[in-house]
KELOBA-88491 format. One record per residue: residue number from 1; residue in three letters; x, y, z of N, C-alpha, C, O in turn. Coordinates in steps of 0.001 Angstrom, whole numbers, plus 524288, in hexadecimal, padded with zeros to 5 digits. Last residue first. Example, Ala and Ser with C-alpha at 12.3 -4.5 7.8 and 13.67 -1.06 7.14 Angstrom:
REM KELOBA-88491
+-----+------+-------+--------+-------+--------+---------+-------+-------+--------+-------+-------+--------+-------+
|  nr | rest | neast | nnorth |   nup | caeast | canorth |  caup | ceast | cnorth |   cup | oeast | onorth |   oup |
+-----+------+-------+--------+-------+--------+---------+-------+-------+--------+-------+-------+--------+-------+
|   2 |  SER | 83232 |  7F736 | 81BA8 |  83566 |   7FBDC | 81BE4 | 83264 |  8001E | 81EBE | 83461 |  80472 | 81F67 |
|   1 |  ALA | 83386 |  7E9C6 | 81E78 |  8300C |   7EE6C | 81E78 | 83390 |  7F31C | 81E78 | 8379C |  7F309 | 82111 |
+-----+------+-------+--------+-------+--------+---------+-------+-------+--------+-------+-------+--------+-------+
REM end
This chain:
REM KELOBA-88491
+-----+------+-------+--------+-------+--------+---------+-------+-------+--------+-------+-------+--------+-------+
|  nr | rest | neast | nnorth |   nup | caeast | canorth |  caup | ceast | cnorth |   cup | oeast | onorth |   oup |
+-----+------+-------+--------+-------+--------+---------+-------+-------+--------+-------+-------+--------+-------+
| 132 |  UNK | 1A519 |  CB4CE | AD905 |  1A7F1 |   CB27E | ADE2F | 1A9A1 |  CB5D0 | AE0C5 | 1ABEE |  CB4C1 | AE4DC |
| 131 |  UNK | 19892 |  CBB62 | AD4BC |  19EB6 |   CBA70 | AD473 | 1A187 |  CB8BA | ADA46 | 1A08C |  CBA9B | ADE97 |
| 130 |  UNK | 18D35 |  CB549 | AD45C |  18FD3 |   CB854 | AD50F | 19466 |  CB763 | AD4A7 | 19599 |  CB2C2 | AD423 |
| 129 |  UNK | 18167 |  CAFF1 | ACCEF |  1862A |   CAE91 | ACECA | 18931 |  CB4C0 | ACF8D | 18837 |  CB85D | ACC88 |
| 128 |  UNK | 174B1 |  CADEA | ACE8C |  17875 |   CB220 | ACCAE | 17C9F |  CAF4B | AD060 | 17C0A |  CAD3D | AD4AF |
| 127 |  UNK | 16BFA |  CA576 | AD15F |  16BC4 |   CA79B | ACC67 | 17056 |  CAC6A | ACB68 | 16FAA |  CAEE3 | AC757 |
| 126 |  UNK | 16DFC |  CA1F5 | ADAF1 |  16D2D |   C9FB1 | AD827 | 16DE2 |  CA137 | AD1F2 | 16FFB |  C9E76 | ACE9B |
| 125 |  UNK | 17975 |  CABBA | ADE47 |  17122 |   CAA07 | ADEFA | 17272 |  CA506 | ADA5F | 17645 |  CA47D | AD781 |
| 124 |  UNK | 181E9 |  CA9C1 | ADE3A |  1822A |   CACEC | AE1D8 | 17B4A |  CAB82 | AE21A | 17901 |  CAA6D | AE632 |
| 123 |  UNK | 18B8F |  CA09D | ADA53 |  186A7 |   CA272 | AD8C1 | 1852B |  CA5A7 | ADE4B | 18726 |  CA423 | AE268 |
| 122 |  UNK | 19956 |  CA80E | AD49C |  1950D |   CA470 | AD828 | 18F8A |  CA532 | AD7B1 | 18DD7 |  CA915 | AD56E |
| 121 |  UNK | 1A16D |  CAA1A | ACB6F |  19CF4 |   CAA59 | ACEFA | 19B3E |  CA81E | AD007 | 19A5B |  CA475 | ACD09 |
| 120 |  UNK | 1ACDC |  CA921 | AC4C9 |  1AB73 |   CABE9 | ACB6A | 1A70B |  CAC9D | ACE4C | 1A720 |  CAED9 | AD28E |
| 119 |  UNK | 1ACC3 |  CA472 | ABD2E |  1AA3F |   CA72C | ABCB4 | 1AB0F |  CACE9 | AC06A | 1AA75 |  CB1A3 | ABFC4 |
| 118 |  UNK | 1AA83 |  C9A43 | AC0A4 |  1AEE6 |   C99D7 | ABD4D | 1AEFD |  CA04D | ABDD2 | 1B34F |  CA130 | ABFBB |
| 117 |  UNK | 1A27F |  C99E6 | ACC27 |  1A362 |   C99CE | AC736 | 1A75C |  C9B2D | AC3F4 | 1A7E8 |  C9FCE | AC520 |
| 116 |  UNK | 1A23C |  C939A | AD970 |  1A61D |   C97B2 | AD5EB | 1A7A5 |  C9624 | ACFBA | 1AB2E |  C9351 | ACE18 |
| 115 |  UNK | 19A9F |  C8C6D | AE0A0 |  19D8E |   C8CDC | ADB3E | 19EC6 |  C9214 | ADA3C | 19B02 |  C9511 | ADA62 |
| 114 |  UNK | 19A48 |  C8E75 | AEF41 |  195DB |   C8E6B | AEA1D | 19C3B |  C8E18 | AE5A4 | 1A0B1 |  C8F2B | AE711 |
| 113 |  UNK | 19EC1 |  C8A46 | AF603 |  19A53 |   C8461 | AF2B9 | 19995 |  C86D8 | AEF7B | 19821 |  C8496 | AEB7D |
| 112 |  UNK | 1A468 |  C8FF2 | AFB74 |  19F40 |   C8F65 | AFDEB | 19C1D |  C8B25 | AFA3B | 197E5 |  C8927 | AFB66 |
| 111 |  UNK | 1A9E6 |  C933B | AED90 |  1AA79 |   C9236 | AF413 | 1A3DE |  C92D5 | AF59D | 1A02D |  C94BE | AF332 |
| 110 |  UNK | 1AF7E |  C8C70 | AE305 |  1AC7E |   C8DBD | AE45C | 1AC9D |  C9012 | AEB05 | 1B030 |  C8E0A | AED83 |
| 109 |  UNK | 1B991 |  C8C61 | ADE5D |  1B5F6 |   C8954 | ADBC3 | 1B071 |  C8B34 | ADE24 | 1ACD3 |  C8B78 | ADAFB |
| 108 |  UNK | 1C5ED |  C93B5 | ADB1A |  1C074 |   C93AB | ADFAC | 1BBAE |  C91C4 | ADD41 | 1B95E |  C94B5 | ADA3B |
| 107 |  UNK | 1D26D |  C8FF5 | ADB67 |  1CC0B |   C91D3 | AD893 | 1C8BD |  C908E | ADBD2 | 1C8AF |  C8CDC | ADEE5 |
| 106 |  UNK | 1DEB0 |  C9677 | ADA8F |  1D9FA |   C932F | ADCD9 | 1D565 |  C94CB | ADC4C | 1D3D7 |  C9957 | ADC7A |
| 105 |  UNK | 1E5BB |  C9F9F | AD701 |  1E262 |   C9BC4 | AD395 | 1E030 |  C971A | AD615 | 1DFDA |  C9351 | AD323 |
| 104 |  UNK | 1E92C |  CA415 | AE4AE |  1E7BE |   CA432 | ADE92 | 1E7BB |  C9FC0 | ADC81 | 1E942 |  C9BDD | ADEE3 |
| 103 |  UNK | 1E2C5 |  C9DC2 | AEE6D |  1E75B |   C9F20 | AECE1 | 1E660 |  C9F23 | AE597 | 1E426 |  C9C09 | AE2AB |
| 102 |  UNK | 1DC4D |  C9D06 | AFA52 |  1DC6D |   C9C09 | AF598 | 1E1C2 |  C9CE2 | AF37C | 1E562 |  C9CC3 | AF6A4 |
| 101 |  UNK | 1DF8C |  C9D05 | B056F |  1DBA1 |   C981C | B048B | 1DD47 |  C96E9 | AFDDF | 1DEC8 |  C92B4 | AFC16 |
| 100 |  UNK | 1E21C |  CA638 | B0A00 |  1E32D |   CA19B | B0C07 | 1E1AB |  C9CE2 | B0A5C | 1E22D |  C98E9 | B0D05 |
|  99 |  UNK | 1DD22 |  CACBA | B0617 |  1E06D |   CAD7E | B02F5 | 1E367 |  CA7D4 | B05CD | 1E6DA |  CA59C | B034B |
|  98 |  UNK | 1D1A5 |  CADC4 | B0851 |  1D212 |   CA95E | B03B8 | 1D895 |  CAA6D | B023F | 1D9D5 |  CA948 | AFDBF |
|  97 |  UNK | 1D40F |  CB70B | B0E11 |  1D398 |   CB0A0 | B10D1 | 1D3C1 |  CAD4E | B0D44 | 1D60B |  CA93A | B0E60 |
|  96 |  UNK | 1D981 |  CC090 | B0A5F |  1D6A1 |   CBD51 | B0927 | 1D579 |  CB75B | B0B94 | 1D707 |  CB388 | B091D |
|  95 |  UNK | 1E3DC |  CC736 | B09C7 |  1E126 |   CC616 | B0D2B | 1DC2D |  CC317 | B0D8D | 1DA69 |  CC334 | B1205 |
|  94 |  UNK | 1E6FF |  CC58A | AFE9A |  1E831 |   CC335 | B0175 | 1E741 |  CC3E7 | B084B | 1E9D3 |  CC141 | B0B60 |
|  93 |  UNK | 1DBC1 |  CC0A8 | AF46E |  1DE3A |   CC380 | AF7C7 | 1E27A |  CC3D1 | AFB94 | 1E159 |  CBF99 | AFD97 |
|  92 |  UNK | 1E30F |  CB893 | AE9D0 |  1DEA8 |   CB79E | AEE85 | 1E02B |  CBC7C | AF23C | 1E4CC |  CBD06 | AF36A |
|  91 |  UNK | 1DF50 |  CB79E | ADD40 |  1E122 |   CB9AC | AE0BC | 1DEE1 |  CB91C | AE773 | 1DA5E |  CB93C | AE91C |
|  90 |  UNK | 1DA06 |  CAF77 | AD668 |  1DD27 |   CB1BD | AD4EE | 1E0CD |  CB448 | AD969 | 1E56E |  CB2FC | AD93C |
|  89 |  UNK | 1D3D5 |  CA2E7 | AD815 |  1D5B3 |   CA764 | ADA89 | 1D9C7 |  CA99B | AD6F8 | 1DCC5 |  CA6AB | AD49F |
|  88 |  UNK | 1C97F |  C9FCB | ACDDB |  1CD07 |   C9FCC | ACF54 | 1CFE5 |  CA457 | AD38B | 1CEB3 |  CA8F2 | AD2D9 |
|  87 |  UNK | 1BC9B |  C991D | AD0A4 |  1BF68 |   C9E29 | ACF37 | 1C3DD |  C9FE7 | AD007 | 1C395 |  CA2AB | AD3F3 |
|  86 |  UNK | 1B3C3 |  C90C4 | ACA2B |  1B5BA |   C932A | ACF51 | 1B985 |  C9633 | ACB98 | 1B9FF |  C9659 | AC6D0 |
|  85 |  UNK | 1B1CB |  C8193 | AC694 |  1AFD1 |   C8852 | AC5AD | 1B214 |  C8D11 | AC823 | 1B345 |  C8B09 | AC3F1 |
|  84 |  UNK | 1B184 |  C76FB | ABF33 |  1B3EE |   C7A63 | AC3CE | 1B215 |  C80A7 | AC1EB | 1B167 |  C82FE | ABDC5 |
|  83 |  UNK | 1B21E |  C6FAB | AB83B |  1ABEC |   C705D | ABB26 | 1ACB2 |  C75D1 | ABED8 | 1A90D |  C783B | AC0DB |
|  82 |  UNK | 1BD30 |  C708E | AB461 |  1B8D0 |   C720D | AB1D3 | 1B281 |  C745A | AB3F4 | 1AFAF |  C7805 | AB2A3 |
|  81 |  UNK | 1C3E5 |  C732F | ABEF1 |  1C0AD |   C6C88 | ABB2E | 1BF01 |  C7027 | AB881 | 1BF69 |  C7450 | ABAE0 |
|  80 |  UNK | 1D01C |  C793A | ABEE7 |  1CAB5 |   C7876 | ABF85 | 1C87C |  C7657 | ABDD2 | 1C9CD |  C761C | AB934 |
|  79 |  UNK | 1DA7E |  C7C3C | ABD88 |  1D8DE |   C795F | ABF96 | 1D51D |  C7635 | AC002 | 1D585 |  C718C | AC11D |
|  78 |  UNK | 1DD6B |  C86A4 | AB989 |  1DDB2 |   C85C4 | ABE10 | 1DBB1 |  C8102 | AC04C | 1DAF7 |  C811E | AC50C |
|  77 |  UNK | 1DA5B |  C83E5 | AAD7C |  1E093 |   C848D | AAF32 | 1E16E |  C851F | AB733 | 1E592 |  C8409 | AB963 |
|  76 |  UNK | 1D013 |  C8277 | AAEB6 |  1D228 |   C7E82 | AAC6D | 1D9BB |  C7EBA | AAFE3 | 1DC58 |  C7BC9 | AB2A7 |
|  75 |  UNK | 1CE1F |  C8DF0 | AADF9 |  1CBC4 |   C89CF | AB487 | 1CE30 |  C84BA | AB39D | 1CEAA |  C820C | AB794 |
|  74 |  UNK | 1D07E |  C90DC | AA70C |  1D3D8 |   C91E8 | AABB5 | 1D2BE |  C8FCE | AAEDD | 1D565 |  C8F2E | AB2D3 |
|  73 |  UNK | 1CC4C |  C8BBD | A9FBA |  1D17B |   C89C6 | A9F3D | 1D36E |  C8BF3 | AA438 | 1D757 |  C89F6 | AA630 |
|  72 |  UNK | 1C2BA |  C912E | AA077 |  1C380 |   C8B1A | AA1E6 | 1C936 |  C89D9 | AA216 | 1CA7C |  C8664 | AA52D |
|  71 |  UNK | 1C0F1 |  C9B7E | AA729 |  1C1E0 |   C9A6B | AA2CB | 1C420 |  C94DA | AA478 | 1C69A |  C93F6 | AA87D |
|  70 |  UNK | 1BB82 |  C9F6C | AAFE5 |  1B87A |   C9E65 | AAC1A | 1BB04 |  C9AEA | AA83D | 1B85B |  C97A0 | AA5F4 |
|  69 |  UNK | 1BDE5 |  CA250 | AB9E2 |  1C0FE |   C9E99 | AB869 | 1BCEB |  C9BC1 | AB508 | 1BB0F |  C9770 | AB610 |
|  68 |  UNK | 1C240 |  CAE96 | ABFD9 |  1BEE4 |   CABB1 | ABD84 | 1C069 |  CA50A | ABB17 | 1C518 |  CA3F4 | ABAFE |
|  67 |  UNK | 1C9C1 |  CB216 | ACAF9 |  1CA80 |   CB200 | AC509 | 1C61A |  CAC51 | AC474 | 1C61F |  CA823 | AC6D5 |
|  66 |  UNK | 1CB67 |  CBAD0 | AD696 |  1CABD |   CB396 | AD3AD | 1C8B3 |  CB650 | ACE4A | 1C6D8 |  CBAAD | ACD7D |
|  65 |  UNK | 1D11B |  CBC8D | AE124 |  1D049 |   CBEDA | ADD74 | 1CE8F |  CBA93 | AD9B9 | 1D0E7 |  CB668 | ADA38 |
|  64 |  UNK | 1CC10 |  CBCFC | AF076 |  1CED1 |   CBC3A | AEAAF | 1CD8B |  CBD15 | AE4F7 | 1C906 |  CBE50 | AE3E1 |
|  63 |  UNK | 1C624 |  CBC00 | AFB3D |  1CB44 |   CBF8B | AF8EA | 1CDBA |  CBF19 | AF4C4 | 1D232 |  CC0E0 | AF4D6 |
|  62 |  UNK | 1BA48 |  CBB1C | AF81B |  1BC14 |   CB7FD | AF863 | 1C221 |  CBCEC | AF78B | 1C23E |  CC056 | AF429 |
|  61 |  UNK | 1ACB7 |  CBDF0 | AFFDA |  1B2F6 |   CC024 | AFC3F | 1B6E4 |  CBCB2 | AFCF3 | 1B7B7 |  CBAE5 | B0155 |
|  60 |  UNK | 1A16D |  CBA16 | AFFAB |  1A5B9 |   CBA53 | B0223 | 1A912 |  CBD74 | AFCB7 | 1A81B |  CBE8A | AF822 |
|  59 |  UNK | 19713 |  CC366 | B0455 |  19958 |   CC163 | B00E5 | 19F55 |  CC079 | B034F | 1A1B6 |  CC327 | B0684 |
|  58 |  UNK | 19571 |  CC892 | B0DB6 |  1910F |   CC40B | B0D78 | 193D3 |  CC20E | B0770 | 191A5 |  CBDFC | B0619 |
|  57 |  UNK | 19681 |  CD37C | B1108 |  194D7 |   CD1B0 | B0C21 | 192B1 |  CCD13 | B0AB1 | 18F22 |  CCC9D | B077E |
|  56 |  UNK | 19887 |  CD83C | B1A32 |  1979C |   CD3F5 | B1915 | 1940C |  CD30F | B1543 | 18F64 |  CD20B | B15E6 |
|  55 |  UNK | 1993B |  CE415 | B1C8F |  19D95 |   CE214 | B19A9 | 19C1B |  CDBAE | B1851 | 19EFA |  CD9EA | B14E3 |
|  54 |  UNK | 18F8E |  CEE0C | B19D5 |  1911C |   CE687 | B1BBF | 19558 |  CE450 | B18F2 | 19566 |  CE2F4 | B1455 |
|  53 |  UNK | 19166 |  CF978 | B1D12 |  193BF |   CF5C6 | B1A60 | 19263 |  CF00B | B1AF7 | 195BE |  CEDA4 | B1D6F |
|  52 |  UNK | 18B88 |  D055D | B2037 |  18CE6 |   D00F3 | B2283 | 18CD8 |  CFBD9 | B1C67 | 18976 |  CFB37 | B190B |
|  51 |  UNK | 19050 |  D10B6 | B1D55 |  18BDA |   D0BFF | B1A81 | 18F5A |  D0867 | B1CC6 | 19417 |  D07EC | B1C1D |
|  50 |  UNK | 18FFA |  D1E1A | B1ED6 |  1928A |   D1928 | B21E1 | 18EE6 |  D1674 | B2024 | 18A61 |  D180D | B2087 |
|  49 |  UNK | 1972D |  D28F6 | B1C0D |  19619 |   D2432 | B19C1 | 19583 |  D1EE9 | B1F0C | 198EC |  D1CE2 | B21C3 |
|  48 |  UNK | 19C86 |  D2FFC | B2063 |  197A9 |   D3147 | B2218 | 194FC |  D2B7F | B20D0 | 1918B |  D2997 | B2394 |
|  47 |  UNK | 19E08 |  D38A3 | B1385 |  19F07 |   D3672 | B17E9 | 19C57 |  D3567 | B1AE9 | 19867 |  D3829 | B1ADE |
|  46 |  UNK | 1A2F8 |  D386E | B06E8 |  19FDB |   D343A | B0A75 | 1A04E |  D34C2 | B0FA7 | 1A324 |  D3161 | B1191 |
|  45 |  UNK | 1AD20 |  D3F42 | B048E |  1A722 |   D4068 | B065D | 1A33E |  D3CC6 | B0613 | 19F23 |  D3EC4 | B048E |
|  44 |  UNK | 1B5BE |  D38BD | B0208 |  1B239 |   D39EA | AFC0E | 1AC4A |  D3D1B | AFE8A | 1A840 |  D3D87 | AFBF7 |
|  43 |  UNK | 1B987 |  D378C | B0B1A |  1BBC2 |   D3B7A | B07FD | 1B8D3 |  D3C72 | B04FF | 1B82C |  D4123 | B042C |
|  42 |  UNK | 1B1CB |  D305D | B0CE8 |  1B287 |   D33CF | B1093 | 1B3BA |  D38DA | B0CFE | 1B0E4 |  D3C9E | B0C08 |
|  41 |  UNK | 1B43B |  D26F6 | B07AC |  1B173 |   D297C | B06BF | 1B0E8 |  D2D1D | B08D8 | 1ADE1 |  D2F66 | B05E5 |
|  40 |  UNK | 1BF27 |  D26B8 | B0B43 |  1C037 |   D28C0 | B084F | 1B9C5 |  D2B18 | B053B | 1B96F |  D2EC3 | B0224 |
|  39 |  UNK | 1BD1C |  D2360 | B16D4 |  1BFB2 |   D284A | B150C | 1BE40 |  D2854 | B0F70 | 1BA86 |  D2B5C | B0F31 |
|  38 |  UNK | 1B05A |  D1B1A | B13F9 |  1B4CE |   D1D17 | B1823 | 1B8A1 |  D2129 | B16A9 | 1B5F3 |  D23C5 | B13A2 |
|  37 |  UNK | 1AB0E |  D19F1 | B09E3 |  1AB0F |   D1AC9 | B0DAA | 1B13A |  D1BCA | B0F6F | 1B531 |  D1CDA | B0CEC |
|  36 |  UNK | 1A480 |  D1653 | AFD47 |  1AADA |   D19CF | AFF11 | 1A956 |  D1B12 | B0362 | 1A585 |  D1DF5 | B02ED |
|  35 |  UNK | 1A25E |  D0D1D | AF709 |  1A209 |   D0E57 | AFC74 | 1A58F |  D11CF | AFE57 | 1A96A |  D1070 | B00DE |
|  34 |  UNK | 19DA9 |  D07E8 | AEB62 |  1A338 |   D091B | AEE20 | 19F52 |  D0BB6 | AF322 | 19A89 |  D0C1E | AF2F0 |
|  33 |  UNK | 19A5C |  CFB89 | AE52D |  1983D |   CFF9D | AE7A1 | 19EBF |  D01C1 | AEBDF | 1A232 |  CFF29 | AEDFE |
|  32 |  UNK | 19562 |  CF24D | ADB20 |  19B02 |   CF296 | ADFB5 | 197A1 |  CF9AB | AE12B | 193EE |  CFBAA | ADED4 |
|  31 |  UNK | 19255 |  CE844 | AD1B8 |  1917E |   CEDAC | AD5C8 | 19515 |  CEE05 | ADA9C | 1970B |  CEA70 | ADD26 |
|  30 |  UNK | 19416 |  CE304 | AC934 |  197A5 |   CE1D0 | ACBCD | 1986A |  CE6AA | ACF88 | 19C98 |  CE8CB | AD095 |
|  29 |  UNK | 1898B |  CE174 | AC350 |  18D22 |   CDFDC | AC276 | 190D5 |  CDE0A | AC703 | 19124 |  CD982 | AC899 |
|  28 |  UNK | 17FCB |  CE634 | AC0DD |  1814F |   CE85B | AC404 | 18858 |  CE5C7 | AC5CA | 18B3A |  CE80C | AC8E6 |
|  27 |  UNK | 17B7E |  CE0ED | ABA21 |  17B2A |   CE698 | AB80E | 17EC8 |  CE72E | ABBC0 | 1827F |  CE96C | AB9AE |
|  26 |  UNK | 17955 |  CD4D6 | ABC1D |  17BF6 |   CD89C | AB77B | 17BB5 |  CDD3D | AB639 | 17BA6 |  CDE70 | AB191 |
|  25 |  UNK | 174AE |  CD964 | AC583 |  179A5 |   CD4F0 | AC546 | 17D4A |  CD5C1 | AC16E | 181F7 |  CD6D2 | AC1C9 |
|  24 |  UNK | 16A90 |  CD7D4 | ABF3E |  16D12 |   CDED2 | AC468 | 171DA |  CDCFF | AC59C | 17418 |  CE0BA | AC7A6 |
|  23 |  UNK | 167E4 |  CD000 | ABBEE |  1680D |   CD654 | AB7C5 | 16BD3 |  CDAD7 | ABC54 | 16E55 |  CDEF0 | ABC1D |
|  22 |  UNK | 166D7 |  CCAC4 | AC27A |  16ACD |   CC812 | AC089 | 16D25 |  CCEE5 | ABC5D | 17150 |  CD0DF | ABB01 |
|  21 |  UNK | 15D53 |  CCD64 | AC84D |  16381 |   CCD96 | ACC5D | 167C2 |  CCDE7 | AC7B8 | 16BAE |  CD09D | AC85B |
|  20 |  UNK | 15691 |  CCC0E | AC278 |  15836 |   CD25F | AC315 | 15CB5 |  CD212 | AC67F | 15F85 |  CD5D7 | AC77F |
|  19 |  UNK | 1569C |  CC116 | AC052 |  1574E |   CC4DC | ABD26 | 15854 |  CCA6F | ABE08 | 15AA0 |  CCD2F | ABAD3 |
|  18 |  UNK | 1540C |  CC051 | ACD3B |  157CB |   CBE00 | AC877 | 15878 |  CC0C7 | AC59A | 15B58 |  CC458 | AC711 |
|  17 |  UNK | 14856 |  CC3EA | ACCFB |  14DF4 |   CC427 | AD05A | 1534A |  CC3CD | ACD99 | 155F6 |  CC78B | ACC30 |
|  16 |  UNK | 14509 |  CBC7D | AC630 |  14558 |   CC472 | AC541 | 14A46 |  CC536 | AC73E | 14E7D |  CC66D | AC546 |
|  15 |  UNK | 14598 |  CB3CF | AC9BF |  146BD |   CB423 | AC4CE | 14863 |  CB954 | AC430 | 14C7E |  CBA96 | AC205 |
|  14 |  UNK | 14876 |  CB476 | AD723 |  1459C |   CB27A | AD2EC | 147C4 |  CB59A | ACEB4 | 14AEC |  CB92D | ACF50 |
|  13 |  UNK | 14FF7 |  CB8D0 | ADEDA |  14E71 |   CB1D5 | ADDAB | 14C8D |  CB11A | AD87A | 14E6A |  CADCA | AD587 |
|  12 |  UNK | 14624 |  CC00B | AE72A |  14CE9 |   CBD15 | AE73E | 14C97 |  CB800 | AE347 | 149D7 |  CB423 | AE412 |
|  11 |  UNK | 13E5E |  CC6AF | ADEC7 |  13F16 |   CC221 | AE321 | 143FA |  CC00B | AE2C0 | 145E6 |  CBE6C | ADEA7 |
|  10 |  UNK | 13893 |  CD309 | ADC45 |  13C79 |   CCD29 | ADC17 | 13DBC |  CC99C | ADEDC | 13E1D |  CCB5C | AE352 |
|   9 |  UNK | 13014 |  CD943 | AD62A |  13169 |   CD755 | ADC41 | 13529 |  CD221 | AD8F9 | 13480 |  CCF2C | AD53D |
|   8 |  UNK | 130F3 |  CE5F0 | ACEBC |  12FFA |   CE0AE | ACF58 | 13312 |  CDC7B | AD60F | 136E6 |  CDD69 | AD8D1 |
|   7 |  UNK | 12B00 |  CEF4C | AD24A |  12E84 |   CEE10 | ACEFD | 12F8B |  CE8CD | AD00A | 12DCE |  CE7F6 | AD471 |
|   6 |  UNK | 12720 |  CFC82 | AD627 |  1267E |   CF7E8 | AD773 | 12BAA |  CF579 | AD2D7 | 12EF3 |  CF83C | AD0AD |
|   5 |  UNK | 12D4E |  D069A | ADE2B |  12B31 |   D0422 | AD99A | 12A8E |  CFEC0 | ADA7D | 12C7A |  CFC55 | ADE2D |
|   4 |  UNK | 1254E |  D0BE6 | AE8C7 |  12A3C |   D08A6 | AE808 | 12982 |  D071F | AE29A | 124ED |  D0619 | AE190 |
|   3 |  UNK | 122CB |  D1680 | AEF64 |  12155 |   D132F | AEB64 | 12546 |  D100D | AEB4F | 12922 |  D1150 | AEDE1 |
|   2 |  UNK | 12394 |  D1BC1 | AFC80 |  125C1 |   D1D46 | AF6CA | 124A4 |  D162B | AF457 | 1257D |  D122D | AF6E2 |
|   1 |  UNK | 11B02 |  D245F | B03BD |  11D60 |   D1F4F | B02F1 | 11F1C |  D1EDA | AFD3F | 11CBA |  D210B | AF9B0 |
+-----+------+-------+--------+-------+--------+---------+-------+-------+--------+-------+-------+--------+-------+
REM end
């Protein structure tokens, strides 16, 4: 039977928790991963590959391209109260269902209730915000 190290227990939630989510957040930035399957991994000698996929991510995607809206005179020049927060459209896909709805420089204050920070992020935990 093989040993396990020991090392500290965490709990969803609490202070540790936290702190080691927020350190692995900042190291790890903006992780992405490639997948060379079907022909062309083939060609590269992958073969044989089969990893079942969940394509349901459970995050939505929105089809467009959007620009921050930190700087006051630009949230000023499109419009916006002051109290106002959200994110301007730049491009909208055009197979995109939001392509029926939005249209460049319309701003997105928030969807589902939650707020969209000047910024592009939402709060994702109580304690870490993610990008829109």
């Amino acid at each position: 039977m093989r040993s396990h190290e020991s090392g500290e227990i965490l709990t969803f939630g609490d202070g540790n928790f936290i702190k080691y989510e927020e350190t692995g957040v900042k190291q790890v930035q903006n992780p992405a991963f490639l997948l060379v399957a079907g022909v062309l991994g083939e060609r590269l000698g992958y073969n044989g590959i089969n990893v079942p996929i969940d394509t349901n991510t459970r995050l939505p995607i929105l089809g467009v391209e959007w620009q921050k809206m930190e700087n006051p005179d630009l949230r000023k020049s499109t419009g916006m109260k002051d109290n106002q927060k959200g994110v301007r459209i730049r491009r909208i896909d055009l197979t995109a269902p939001e392509y029926k709805v939005l249209k460049p420089s319309d701003i997105i204050l928030s969807f589902d209730g939650v707020d969209i920070a000047n910024d592009g992020t939402v709060p994702f935990w109580p304690w870490r915000k993610d990008r829109f």
